[in-house]
Each structure stands twice: as C-alpha cells, then as structure tokens.
N, CA and C atoms as an extended XYZ file, in Angstrom:
336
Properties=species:S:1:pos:R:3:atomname:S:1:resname:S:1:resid:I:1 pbc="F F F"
N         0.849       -1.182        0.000 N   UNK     1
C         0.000        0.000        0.000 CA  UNK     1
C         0.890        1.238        0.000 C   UNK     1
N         0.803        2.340       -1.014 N   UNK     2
C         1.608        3.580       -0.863 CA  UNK     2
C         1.041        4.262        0.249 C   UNK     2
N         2.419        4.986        0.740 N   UNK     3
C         2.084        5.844        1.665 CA  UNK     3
C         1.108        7.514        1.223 C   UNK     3
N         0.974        7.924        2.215 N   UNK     4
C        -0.059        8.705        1.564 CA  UNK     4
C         0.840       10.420        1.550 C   UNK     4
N         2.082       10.218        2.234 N   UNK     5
C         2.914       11.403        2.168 CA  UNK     5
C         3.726       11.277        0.710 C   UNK     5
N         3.553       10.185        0.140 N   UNK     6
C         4.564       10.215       -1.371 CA  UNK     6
C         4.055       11.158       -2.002 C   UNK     6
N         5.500       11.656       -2.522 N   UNK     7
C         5.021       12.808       -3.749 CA  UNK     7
C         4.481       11.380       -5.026 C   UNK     7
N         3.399       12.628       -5.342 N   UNK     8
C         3.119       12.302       -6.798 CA  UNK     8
C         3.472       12.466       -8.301 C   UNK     8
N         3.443       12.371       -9.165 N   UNK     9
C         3.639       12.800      -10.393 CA  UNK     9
C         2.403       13.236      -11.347 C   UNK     9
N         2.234       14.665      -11.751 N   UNK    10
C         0.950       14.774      -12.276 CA  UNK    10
C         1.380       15.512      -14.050 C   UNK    10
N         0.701       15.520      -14.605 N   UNK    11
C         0.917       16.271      -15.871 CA  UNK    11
C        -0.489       17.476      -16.279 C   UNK    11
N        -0.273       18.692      -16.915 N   UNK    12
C        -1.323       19.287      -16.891 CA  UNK    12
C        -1.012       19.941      -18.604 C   UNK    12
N        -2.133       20.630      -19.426 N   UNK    13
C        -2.042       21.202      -20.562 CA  UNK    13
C        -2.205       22.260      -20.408 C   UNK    13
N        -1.709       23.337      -21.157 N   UNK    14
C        -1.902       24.840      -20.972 CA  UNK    14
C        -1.800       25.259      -22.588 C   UNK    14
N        -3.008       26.095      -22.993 N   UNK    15
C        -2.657       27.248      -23.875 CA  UNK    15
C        -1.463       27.661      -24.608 C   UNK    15
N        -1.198       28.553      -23.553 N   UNK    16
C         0.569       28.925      -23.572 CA  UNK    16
C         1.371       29.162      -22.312 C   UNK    16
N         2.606       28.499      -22.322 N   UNK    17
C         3.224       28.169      -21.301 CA  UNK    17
C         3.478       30.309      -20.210 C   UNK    17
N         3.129       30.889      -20.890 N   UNK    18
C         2.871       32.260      -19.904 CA  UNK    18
C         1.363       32.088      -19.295 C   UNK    18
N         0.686       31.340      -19.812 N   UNK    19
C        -0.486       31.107      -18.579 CA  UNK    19
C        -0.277       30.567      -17.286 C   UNK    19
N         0.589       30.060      -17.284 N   UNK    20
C         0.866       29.270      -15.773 CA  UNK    20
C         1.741       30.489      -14.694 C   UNK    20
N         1.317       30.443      -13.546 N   UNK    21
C         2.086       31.340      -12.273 CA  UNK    21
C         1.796       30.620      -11.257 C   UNK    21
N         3.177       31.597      -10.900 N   UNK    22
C         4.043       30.651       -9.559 CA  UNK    22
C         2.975       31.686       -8.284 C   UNK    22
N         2.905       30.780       -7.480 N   UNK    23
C         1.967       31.582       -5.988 CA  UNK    23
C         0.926       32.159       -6.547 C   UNK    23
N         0.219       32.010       -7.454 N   UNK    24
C        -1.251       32.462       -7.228 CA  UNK    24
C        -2.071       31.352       -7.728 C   UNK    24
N        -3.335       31.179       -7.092 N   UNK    25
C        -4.735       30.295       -7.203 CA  UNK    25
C        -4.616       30.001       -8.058 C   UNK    25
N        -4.584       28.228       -8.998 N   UNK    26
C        -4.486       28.640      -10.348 CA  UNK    26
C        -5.343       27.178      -10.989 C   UNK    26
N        -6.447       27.451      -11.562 N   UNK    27
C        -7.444       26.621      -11.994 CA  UNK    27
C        -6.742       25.224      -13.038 C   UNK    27
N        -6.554       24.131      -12.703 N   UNK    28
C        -5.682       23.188      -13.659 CA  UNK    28
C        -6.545       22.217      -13.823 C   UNK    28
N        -6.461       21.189      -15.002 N   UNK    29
C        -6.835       19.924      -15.575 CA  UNK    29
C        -5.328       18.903      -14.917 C   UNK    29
N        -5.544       18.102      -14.075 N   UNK    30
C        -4.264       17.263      -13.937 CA  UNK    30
C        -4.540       16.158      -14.270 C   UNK    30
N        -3.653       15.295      -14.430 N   UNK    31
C        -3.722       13.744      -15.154 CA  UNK    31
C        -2.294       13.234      -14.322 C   UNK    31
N        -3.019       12.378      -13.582 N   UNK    32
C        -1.855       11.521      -13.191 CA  UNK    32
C        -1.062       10.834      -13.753 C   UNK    32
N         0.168       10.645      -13.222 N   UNK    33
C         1.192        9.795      -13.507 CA  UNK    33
C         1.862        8.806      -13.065 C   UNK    33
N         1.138        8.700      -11.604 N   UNK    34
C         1.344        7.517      -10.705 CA  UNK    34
C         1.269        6.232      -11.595 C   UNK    34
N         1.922        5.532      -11.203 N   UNK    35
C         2.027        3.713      -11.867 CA  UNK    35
C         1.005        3.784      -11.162 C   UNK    35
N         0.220        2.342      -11.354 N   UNK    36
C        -0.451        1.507      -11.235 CA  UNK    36
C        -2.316        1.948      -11.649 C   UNK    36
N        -3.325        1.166      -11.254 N   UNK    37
C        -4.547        1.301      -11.631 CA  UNK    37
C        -5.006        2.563      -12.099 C   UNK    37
N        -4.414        3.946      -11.473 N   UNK    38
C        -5.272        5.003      -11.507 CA  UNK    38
C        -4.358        6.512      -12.159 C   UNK    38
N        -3.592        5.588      -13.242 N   UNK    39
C        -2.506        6.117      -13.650 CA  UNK    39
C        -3.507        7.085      -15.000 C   UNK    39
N        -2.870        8.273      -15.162 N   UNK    40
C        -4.227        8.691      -16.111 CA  UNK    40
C        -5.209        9.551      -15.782 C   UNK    40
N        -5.352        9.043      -14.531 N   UNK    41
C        -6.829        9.748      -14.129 CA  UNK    41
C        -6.946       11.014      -14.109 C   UNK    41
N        -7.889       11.599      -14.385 N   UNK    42
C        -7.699       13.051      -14.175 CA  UNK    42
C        -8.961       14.094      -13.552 C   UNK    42
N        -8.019       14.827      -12.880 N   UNK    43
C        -8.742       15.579      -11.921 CA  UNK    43
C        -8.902       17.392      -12.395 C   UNK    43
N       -10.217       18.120      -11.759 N   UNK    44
C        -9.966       19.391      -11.687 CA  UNK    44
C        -9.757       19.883      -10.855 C   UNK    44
N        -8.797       20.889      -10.490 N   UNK    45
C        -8.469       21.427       -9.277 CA  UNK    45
C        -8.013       22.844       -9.099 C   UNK    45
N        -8.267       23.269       -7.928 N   UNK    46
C        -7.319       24.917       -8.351 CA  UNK    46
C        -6.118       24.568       -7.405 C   UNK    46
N        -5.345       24.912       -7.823 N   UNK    47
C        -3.478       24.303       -6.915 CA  UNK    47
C        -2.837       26.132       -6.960 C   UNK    47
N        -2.109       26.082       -6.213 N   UNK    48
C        -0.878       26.849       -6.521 CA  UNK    48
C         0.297       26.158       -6.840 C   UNK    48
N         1.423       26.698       -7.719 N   UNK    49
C         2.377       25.942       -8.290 CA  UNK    49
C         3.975       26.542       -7.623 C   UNK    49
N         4.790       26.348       -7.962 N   UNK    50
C         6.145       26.840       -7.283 CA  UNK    50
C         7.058       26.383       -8.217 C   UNK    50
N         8.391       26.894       -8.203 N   UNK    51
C         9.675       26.686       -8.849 CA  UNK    51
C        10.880       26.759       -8.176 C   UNK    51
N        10.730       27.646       -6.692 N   UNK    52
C        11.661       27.261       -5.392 CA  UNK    52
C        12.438       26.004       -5.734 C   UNK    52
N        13.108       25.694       -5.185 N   UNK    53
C        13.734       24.599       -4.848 CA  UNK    53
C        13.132       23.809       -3.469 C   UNK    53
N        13.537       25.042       -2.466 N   UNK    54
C        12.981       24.271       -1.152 CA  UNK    54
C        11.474       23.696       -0.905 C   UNK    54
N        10.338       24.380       -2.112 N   UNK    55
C         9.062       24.235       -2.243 CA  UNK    55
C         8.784       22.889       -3.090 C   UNK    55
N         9.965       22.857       -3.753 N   UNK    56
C         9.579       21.512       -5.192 CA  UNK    56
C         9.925       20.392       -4.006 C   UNK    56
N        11.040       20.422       -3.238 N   UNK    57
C        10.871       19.046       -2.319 CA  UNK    57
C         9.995       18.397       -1.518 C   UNK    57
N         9.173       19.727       -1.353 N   UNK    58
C         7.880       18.888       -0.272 CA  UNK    58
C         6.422       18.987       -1.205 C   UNK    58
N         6.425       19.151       -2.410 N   UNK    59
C         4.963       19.637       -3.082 CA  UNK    59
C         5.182       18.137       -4.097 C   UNK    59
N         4.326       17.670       -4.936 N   UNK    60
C         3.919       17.016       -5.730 CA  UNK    60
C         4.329       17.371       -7.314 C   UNK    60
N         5.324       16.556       -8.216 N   UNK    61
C         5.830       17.399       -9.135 CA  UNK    61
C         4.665       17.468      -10.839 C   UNK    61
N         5.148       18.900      -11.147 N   UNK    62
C         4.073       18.349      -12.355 CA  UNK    62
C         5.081       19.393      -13.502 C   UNK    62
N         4.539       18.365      -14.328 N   UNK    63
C         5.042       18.361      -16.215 CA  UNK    63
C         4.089       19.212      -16.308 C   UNK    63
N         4.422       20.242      -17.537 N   UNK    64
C         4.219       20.687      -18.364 CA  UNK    64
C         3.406       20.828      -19.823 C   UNK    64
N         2.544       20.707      -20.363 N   UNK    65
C         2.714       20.651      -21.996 CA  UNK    65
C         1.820       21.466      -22.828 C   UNK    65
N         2.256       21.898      -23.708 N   UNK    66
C         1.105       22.789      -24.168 CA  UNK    66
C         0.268       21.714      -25.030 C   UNK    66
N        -0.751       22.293      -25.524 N   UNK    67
C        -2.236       21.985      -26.214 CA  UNK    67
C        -1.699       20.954      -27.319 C   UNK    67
N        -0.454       21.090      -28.160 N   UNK    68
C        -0.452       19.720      -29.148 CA  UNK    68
C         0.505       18.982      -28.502 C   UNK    68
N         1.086       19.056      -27.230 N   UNK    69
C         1.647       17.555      -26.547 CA  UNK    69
C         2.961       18.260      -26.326 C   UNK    69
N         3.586       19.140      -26.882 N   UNK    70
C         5.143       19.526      -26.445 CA  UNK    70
C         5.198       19.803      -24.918 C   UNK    70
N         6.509       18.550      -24.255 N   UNK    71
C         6.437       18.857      -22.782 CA  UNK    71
C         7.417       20.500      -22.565 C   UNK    71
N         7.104       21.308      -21.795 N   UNK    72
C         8.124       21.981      -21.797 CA  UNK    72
C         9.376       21.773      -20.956 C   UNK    72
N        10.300       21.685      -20.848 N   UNK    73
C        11.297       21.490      -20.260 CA  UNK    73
C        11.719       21.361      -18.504 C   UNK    73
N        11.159       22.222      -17.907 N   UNK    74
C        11.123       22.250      -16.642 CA  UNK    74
C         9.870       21.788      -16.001 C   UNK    74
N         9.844       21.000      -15.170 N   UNK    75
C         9.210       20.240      -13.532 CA  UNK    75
C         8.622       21.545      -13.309 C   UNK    75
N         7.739       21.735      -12.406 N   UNK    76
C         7.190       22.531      -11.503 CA  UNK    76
C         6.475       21.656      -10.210 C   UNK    76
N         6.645       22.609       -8.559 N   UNK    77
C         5.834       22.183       -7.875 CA  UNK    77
C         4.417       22.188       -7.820 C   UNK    77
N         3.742       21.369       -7.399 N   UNK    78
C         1.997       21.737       -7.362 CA  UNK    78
C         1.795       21.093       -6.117 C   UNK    78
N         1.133       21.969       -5.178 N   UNK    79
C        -0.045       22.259       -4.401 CA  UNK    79
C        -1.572       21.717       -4.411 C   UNK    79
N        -1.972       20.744       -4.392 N   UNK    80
C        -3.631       21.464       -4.845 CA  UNK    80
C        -4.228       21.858       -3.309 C   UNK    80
N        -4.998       22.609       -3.676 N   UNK    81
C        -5.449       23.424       -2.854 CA  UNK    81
C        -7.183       22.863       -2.450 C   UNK    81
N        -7.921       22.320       -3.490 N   UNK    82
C        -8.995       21.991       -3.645 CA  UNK    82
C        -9.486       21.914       -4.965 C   UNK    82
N       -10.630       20.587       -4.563 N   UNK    83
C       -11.195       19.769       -5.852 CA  UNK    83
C       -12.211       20.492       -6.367 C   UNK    83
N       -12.377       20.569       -8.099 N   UNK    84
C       -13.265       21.219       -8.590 CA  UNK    84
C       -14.016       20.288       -9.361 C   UNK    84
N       -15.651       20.342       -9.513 N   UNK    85
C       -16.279       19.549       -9.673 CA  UNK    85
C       -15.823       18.606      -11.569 C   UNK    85
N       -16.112       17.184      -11.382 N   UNK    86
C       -15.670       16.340      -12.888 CA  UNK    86
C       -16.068       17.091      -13.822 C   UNK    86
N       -17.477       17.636      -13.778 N   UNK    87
C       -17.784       17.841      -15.124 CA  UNK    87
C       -18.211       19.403      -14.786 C   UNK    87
N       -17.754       20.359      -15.821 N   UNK    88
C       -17.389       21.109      -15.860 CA  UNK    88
C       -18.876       21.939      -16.537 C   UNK    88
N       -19.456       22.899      -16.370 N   UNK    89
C       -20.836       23.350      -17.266 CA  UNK    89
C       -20.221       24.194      -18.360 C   UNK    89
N       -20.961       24.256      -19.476 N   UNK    90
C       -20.650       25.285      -20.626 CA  UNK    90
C       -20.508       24.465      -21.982 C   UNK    90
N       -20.858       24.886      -23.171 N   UNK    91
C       -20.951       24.291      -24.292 CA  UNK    91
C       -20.054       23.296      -25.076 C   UNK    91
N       -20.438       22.286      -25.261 N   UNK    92
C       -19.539       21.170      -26.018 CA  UNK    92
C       -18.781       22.059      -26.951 C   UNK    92
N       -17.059       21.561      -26.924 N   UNK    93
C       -16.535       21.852      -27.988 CA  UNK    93
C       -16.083       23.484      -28.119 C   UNK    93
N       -16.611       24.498      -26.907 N   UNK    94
C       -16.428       25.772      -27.217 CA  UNK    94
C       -15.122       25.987      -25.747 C   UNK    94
N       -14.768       27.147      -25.578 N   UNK    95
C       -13.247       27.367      -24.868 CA  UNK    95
C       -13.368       26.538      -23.217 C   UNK    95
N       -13.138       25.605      -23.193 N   UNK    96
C       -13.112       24.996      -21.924 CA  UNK    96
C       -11.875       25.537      -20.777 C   UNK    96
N       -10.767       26.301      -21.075 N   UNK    97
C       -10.314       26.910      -20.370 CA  UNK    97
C       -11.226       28.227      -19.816 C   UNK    97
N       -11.487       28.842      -20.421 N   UNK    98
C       -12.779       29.623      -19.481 CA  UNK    98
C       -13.983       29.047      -18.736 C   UNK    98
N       -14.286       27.813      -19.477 N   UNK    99
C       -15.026       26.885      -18.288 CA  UNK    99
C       -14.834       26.945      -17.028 C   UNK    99
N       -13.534       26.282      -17.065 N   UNK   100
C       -12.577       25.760      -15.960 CA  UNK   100
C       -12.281       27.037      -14.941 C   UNK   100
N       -12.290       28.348      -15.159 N   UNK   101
C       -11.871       29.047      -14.673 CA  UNK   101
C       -12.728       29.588      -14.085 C   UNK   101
N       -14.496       30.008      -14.586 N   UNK   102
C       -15.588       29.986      -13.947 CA  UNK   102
C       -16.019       29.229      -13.050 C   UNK   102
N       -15.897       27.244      -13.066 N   UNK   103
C       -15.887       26.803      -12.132 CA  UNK   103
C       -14.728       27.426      -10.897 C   UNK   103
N       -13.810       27.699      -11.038 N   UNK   104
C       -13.145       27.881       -9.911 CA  UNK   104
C       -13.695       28.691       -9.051 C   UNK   104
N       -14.412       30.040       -9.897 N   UNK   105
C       -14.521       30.941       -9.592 CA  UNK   105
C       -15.254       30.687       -8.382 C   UNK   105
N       -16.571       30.126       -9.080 N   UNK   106
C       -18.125       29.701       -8.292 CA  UNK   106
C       -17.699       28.097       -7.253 C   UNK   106
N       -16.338       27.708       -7.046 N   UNK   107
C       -16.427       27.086       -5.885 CA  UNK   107
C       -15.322       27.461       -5.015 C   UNK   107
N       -14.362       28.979       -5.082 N   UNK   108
C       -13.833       29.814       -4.440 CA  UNK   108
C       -14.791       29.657       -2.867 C   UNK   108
N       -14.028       29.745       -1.830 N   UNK   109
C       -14.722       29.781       -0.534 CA  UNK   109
C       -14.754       31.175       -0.583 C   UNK   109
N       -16.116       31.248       -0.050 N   UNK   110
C       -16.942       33.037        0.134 CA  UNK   110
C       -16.444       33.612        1.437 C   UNK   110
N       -16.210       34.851        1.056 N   UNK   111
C       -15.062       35.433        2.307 CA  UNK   111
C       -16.808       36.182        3.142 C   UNK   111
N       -16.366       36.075        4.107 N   UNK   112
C       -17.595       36.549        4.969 CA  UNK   112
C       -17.060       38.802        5.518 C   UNK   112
C-alpha cells in the first residue's frame, strides 16, 4: 500500500506556457502519472504551483505541456489546494479553459 505522504507525479495542458504562475490560485486539468490502476486519471483542481527549490521538495511534481503535446522542459511544484467539480458546465466543444476558470470561480470559498 503507498504511503499517503509520497510525492506524486501529475501532468497538466496549458494554452501557452505564460499562462501558468508561480503563488497564485491557479485553476488546472491534472492527469496523473502515478504507476499503477489510476494512472491517467484526471482531476480538476485549483493548486498553486512553485519553482523554489525548497518548495519543489515537499509539493507534488508536475510536467508541463502545451495543447499539441510539447512537454516543456522544466518540472514545476503543485499544491492542490482543492477539488473542482468532474464535469465542468458550458458548451460542447467551445473554450473549456474559461469553463474551468468559472468553475473555480463559483467554488472559491466566500469570504464573509
């Protein structure tokens, strides 16, 4: 049975690699990379990410790639912060990165 402190390995797609930032809230599609059964799977989430050094040792590492599969070169840390719901609302086939980013929006915890 894995322990539940192992880092993971996740992979995510982006637009363009200037969409992604380091320390702020940041709405992602991840796909695991763990071996075994649930290798693949993929989750929505909003994470914060990092490039520290001292931050990449204790966070969960994630790849890179833009929209036709090119990995980009550098690892990044990821955070997730919290799960955003599987299925995502808004029209088949039309910009699902703004989907994704509305969900975040509308399951942001409400500041009182």
């Amino acid at each position: 049975m894995a322990s539940t402190s192992e880092r993971k390995s996740w992979e995510t797609f982006v637009r363009r690699p200037g969409d992604i930032k380091e320390g702020v809230e940041i709405p992602l599609v991840l796909r695991d990379l763990s071996p075994g059964r649930k290798k693949y799977s993929m989750r929505h989430v909003v994470a914060i990410l990092s490039r520290i050094p001292q931050d990449l040792s204790a966070m969960d590492t994630l790849y890179v790639r833009t929209v036709v599969g090119v990995r980009l070169p550098d690892a990044w840390g990821v955070e997730i912060l919290r799960e955003l719901p599987i299925e995502i609302p808004g029209r088949p086939y039309k910009d699902f990165f703004a989907a994704l980013n509305t969900a975040a929006r509308e399951a942001a915890p409400k500041e009182r």
